[in-house]
C-alpha positions as CSV (number, residue, x, y, z in Angstrom):
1,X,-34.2,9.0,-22.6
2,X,-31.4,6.6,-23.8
3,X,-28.3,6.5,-21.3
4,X,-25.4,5.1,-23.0
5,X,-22.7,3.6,-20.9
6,X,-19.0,3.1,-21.6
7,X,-16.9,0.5,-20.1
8,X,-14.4,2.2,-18.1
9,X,-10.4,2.3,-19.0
10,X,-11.1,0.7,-22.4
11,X,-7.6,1.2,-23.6
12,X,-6.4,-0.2,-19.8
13,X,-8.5,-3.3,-20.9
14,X,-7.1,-4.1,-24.7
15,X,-3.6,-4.0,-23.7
16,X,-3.7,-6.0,-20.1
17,X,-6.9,-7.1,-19.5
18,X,-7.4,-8.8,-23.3
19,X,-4.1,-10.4,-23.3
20,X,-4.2,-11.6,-19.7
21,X,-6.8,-11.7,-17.0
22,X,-9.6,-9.7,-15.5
23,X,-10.5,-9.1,-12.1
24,X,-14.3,-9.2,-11.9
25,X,-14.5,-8.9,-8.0
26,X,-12.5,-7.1,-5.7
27,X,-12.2,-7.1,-2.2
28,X,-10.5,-5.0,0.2
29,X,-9.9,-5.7,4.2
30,X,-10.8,-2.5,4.9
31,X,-12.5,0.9,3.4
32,X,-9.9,3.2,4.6
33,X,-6.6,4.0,2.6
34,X,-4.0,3.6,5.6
35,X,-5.4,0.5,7.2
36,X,-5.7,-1.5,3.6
37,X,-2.4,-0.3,2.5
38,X,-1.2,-1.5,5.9
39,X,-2.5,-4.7,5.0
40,X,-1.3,-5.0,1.7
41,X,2.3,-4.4,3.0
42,X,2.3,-7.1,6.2
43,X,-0.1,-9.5,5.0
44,X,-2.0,-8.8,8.6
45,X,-5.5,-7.9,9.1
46,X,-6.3,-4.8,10.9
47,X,-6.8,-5.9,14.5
48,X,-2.6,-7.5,13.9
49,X,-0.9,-4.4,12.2
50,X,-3.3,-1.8,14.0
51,X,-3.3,0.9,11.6
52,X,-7.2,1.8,12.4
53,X,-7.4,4.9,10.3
54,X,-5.4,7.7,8.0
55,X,-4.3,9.4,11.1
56,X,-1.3,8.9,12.8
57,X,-2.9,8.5,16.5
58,X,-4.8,5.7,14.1
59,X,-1.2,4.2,13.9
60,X,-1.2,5.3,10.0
61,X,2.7,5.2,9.9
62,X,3.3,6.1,13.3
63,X,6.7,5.7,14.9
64,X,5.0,2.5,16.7
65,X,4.2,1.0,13.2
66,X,7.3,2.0,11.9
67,X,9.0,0.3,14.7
68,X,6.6,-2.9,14.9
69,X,4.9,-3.4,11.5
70,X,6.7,-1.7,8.5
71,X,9.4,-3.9,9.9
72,X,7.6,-7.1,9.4
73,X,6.7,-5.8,6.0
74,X,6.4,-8.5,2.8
75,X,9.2,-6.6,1.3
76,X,11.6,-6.9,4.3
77,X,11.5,-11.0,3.3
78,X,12.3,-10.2,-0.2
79,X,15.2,-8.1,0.6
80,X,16.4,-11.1,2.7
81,X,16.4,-13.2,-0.1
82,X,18.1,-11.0,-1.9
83,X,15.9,-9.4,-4.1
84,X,16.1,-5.6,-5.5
85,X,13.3,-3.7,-4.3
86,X,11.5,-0.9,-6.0
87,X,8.7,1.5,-4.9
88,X,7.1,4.3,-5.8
89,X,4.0,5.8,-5.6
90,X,2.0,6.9,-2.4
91,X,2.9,5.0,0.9
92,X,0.9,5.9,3.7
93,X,-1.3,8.7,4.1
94,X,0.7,10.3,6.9
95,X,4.3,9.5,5.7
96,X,6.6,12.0,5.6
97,X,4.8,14.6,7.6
98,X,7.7,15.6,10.7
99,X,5.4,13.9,13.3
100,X,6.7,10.3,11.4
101,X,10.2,10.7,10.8
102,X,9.7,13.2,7.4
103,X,10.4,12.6,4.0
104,X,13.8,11.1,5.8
105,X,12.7,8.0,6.6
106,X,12.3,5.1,3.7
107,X,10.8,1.9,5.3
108,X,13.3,-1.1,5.9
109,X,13.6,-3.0,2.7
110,X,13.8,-1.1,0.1
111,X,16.8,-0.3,-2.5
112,X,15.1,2.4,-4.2
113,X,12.6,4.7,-2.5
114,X,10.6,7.6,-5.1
115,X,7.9,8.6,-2.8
């Protein structure tokens, strides 16, 4: 039996990867959504911005992150130097829920907020 295999996101690849760079290694500092995203957003290992899991007990955009890390976030800098700031897209796993302030609350920083 022949198995054919198909690069994936070959349309992805023409139009960035072909007129830019490819990745061919990724690496993560850690295997959970809300602890990596954490990490992505402070520049801080786990063990610093304590977001240990996609809960909130696991600090996953708990009022104590809120208060401690999402303040200390890369894009708070930014906004300092006054850059405009855009997100959109999914945050944390447990944002918005009532438990973390609800849809309500957009993280320090930011100029426009589509969650």
């Amino acid at each position: 039996m022949f198995l054919f295999f198909q690069s994936p996101m070959t349309k992805t690849k023409k139009l960035i990867g072909d007129e830019g760079i490819i990745f061919r290694n990724m690496f993560a500092t850690s295997p959970l959504c809300c602890p990596s995203r954490s990490s992505i957003l402070t520049g801080n290992y786990v063990h610093n911005h304590g977001a240990v899991n996609n809960s909130v007990d696991g600090n996953c955009s708990s009022p104590i992150w809120q208060k401690q890390s999402e303040t200390r976030a890369f894009i708070t800098y930014l906004k300092k130097q006054k850059y405009t700031t855009f997100f959109a897209g999914k945050y944390l796993n447990q944002y918005g829920k009532l438990e973390t302030g609800g849809p309500e609350h957009i993280p320090p920083g930011w100029d426009w907020w589509n969650q």
